[in-house]
N, CA, C and O atoms as a GROMACS GRO file, in nm:
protein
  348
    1UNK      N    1  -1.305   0.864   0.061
    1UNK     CA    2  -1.218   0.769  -0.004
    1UNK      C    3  -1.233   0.784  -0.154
    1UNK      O    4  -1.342   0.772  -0.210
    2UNK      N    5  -1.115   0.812  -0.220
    2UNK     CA    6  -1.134   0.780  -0.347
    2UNK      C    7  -1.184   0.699  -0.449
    2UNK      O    8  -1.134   0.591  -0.417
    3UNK      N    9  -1.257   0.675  -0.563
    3UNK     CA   10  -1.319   0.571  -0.581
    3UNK      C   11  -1.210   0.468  -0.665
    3UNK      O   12  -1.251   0.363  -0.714
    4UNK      N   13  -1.093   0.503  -0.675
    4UNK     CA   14  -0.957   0.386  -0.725
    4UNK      C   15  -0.909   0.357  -0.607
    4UNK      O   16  -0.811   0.285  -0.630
    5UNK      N   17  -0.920   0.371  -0.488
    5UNK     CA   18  -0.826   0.256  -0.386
    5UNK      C   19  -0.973   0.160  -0.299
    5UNK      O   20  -1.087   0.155  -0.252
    6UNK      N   21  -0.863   0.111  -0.330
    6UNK     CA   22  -0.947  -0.040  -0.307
    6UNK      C   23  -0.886  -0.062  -0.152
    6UNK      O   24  -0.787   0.007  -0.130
    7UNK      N   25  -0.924  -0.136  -0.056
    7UNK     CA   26  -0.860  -0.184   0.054
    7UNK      C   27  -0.813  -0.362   0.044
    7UNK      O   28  -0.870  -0.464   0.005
    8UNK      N   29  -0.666  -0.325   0.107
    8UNK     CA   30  -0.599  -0.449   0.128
    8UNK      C   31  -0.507  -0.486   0.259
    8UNK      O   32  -0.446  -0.392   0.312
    9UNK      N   33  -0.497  -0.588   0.302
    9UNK     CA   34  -0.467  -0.663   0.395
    9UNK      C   35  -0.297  -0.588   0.407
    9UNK      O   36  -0.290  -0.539   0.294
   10UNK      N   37  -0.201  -0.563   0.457
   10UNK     CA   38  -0.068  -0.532   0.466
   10UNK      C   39   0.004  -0.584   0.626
   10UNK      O   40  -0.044  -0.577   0.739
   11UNK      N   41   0.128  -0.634   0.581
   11UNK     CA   42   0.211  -0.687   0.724
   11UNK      C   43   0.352  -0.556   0.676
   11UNK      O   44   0.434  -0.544   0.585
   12UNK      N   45   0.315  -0.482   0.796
   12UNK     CA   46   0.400  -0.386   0.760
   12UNK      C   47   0.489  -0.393   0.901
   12UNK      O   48   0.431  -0.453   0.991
   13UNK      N   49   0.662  -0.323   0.944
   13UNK     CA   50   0.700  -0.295   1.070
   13UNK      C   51   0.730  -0.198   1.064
   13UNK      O   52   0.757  -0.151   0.953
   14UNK      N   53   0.742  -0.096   1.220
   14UNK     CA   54   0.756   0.050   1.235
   14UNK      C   55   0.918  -0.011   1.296
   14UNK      O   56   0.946  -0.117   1.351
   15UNK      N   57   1.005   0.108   1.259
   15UNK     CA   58   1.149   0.116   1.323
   15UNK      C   59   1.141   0.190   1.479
   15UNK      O   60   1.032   0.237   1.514
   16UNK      N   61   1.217   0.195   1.538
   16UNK     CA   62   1.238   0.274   1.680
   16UNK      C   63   1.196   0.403   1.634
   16UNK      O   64   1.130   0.463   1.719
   17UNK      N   65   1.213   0.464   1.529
   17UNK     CA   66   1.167   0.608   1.537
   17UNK      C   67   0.998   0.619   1.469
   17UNK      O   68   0.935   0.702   1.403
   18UNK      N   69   0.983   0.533   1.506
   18UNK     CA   70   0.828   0.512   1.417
   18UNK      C   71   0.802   0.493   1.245
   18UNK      O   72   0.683   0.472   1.227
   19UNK      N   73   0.847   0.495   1.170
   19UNK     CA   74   0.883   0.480   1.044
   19UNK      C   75   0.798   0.380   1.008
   19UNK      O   76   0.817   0.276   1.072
   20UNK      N   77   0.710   0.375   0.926
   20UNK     CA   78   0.638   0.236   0.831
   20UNK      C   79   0.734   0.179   0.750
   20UNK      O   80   0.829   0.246   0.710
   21UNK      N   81   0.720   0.080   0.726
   21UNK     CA   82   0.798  -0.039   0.641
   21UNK      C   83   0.678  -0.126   0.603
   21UNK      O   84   0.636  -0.214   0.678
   22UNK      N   85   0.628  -0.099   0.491
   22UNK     CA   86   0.540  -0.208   0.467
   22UNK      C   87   0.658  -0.331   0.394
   22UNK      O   88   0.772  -0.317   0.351
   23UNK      N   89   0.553  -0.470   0.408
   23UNK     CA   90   0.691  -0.614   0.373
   23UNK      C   91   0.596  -0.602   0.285
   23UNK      O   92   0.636  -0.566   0.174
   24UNK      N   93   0.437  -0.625   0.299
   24UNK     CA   94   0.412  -0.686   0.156
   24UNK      C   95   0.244  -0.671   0.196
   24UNK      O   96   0.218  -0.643   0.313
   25UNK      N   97   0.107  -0.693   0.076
   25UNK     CA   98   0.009  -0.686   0.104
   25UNK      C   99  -0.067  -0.803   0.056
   25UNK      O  100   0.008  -0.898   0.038
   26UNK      N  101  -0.196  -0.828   0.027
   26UNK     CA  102  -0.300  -0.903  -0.032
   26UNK      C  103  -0.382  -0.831  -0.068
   26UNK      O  104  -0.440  -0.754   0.010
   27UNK      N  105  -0.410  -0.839  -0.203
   27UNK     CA  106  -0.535  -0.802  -0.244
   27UNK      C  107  -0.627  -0.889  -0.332
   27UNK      O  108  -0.578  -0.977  -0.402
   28UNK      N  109  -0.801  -0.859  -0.329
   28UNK     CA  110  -0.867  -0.960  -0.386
   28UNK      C  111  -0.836  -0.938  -0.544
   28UNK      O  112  -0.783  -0.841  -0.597
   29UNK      N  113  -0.883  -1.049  -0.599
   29UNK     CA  114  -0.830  -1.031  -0.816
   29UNK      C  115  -0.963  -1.065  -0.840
   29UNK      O  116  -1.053  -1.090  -0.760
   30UNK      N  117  -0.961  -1.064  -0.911
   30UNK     CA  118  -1.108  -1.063  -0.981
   30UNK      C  119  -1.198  -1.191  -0.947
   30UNK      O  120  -1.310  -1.181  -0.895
   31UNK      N  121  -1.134  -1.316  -0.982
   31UNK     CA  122  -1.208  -1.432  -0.941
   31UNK      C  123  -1.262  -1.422  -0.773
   31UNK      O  124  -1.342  -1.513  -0.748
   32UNK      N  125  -1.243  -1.355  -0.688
   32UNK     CA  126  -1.268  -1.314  -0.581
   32UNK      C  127  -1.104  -1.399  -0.484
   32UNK      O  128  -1.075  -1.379  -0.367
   33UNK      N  129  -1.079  -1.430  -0.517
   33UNK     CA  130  -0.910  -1.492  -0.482
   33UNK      C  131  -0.789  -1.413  -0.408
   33UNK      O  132  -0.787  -1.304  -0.465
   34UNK      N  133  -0.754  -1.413  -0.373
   34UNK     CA  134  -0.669  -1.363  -0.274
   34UNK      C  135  -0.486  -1.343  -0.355
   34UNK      O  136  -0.408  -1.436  -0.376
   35UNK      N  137  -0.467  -1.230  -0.377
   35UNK     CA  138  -0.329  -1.228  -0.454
   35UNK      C  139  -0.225  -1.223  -0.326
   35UNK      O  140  -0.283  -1.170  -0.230
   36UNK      N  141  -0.135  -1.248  -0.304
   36UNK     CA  142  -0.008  -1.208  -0.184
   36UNK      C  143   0.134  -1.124  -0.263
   36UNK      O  144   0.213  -1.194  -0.326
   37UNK      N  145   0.156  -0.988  -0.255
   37UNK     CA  146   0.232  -0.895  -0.338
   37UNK      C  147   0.350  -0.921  -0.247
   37UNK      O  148   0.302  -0.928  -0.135
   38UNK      N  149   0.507  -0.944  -0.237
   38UNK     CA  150   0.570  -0.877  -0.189
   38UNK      C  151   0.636  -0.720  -0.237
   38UNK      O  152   0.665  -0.682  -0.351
   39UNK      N  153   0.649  -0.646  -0.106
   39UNK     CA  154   0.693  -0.514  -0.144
   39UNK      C  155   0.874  -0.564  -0.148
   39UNK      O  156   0.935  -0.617  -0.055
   40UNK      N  157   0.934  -0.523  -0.298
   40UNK     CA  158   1.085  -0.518  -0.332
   40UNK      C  159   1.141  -0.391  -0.258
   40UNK      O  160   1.237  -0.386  -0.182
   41UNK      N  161   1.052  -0.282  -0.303
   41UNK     CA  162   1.086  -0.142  -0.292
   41UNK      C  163   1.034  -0.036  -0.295
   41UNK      O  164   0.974   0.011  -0.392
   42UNK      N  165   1.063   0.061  -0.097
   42UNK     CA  166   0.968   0.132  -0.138
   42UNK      C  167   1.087   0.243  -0.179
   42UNK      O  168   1.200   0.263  -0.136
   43UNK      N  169   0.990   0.317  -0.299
   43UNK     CA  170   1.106   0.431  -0.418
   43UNK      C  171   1.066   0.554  -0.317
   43UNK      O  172   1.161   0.633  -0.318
   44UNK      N  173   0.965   0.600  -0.234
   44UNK     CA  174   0.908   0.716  -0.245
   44UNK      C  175   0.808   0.716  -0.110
   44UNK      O  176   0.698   0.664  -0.097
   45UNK      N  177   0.874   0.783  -0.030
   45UNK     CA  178   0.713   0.770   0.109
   45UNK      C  179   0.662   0.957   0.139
   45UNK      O  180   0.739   1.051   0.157
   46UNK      N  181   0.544   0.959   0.135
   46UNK     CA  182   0.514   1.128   0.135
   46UNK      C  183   0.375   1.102   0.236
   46UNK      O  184   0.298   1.006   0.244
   47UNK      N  185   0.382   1.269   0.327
   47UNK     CA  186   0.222   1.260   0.446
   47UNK      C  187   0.184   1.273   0.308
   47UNK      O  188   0.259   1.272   0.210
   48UNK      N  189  -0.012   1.294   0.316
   48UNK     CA  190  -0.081   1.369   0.204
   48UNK      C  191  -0.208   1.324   0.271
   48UNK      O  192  -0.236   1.237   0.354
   49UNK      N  193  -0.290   1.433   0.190
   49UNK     CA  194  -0.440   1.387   0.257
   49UNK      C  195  -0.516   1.362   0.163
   49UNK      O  196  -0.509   1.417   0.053
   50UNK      N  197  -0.642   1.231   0.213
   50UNK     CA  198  -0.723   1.221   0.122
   50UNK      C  199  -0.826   1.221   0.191
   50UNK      O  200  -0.842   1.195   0.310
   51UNK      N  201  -0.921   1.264   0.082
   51UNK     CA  202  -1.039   1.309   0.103
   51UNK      C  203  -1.060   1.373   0.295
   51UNK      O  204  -1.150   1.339   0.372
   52UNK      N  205  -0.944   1.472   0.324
   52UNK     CA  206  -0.943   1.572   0.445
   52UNK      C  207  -0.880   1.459   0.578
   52UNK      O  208  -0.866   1.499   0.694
   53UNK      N  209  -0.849   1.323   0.539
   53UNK     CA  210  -0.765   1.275   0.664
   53UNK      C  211  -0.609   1.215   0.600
   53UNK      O  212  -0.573   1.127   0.521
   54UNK      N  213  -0.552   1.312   0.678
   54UNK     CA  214  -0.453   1.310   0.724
   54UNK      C  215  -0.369   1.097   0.655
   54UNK      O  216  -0.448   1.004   0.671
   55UNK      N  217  -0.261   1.070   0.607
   55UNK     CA  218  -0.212   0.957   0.528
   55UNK      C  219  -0.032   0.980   0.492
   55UNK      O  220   0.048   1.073   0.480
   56UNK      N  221  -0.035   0.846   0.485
   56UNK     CA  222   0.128   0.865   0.468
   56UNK      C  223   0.095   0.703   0.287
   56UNK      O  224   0.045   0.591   0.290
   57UNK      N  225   0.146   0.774   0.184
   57UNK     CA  226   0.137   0.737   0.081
   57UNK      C  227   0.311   0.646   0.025
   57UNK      O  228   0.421   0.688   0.060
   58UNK      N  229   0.298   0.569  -0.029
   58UNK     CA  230   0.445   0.488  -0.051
   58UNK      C  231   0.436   0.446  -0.220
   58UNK      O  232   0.338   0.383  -0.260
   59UNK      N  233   0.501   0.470  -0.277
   59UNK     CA  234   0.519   0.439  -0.404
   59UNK      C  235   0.647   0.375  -0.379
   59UNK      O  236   0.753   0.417  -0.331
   60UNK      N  237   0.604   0.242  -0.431
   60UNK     CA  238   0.643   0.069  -0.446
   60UNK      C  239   0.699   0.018  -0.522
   60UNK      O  240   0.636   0.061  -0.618
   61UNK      N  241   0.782  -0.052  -0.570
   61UNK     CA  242   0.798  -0.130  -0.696
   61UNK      C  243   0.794  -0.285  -0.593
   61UNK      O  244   0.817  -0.302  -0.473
   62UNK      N  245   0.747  -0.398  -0.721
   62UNK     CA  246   0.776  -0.509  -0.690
   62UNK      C  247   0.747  -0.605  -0.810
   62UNK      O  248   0.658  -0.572  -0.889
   63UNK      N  249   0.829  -0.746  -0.834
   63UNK     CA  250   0.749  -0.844  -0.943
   63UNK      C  251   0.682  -0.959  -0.945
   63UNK      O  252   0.700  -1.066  -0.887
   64UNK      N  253   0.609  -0.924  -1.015
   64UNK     CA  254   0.479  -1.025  -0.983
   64UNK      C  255   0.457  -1.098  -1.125
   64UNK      O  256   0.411  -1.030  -1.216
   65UNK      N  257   0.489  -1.233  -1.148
   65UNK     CA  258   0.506  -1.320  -1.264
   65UNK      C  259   0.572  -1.217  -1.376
   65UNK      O  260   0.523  -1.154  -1.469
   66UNK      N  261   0.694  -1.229  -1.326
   66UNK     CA  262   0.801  -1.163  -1.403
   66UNK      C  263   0.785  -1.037  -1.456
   66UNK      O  264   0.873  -0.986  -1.526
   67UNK      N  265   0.670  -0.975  -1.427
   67UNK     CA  266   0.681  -0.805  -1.470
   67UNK      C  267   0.670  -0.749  -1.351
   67UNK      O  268   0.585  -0.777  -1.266
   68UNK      N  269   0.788  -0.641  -1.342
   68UNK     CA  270   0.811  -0.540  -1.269
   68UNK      C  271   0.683  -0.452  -1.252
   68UNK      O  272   0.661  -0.385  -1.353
   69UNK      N  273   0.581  -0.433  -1.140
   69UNK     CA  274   0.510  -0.325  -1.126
   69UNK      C  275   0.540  -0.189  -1.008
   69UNK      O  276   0.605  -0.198  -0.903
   70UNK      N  277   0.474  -0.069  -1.063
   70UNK     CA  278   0.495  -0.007  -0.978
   70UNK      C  279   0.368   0.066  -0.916
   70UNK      O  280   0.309   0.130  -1.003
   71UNK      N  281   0.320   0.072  -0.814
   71UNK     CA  282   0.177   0.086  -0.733
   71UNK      C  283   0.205   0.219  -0.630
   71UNK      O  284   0.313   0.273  -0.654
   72UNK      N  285   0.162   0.253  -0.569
   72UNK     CA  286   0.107   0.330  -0.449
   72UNK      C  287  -0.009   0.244  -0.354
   72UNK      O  288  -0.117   0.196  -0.387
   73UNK      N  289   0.057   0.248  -0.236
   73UNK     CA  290   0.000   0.209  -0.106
   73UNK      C  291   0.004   0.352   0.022
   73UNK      O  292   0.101   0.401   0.079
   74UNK      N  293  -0.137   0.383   0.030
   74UNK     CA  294  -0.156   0.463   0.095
   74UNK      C  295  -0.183   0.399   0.250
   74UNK      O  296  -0.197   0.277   0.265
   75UNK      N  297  -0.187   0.462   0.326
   75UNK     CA  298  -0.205   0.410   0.446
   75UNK      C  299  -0.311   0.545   0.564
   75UNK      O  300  -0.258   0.654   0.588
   76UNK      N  301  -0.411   0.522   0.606
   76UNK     CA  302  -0.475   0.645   0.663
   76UNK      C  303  -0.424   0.684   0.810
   76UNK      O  304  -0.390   0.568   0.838
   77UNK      N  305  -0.400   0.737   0.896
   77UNK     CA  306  -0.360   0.747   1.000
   77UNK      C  307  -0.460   0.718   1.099
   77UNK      O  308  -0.453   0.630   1.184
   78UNK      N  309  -0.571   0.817   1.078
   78UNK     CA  310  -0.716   0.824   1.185
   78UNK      C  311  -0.782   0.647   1.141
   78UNK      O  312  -0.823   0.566   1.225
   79UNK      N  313  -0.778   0.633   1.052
   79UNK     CA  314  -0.900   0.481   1.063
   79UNK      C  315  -0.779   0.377   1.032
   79UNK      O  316  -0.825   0.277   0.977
   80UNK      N  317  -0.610   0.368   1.055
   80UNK     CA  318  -0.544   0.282   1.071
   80UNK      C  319  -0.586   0.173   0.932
   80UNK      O  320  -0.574   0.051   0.943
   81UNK      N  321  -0.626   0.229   0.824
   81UNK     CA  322  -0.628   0.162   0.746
   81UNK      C  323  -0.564   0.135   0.588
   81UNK      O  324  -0.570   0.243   0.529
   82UNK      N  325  -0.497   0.011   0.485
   82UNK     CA  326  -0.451   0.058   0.409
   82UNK      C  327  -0.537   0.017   0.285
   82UNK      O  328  -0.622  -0.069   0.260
   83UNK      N  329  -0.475   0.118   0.219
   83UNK     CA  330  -0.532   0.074   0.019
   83UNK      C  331  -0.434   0.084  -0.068
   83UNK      O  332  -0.320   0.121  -0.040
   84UNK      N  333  -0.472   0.053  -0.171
   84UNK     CA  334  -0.393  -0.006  -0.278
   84UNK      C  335  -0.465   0.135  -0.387
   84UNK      O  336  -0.575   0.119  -0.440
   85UNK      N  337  -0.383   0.266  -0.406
   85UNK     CA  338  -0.439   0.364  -0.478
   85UNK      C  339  -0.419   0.355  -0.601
   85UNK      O  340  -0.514   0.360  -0.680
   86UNK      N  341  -0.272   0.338  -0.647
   86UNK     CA  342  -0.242   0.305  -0.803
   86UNK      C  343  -0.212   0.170  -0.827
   86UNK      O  344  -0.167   0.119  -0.724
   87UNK      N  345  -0.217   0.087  -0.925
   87UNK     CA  346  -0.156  -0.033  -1.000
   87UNK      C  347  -0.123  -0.055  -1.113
   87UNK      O  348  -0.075  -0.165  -1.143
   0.00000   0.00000   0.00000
């Protein structure tokens, strides 16, 4: 695992052809607090591997107290798990 993705909570749905759709995630903020992101848009979905397993990566936009951000949410295939790689 890279040492910039952090892990976060995601409610994502797959379509009939299997397809990810993440809606939106949580991640902790500093006070140890719980943020809730919705995903606006995903711009960009690519496989890719990190650190040798196999991932399907999504570059995001969404706004969060009126500034537009744009992130990467990776997702791992083998340990079914997601992170939050860029912010």
């Amino acid at each position: 695992m890279a040492p910039k993705m952090r892990p976060i909570e995601v409610i994502s749905h797959n379509d009939l052809q299997g397809t990810i759709h993440p809606l939106r995630f949580r991640m902790e903020i500093e006070d140890q607090a719980l943020q809730t992101v919705r995903v606006d848009k995903v711009l960009l979905r690519k496989e890719t591997m990190v650190a040798g397993m196999r991932s399907q990566s999504f570059s995001c936009r969404s706004i969060v107290a009126e500034f537009i951000h744009h992130y990467e949410l990776t997702y791992e295939l083998a340990t079914c798990k997601w992170f939050l790689s860029k912010w």
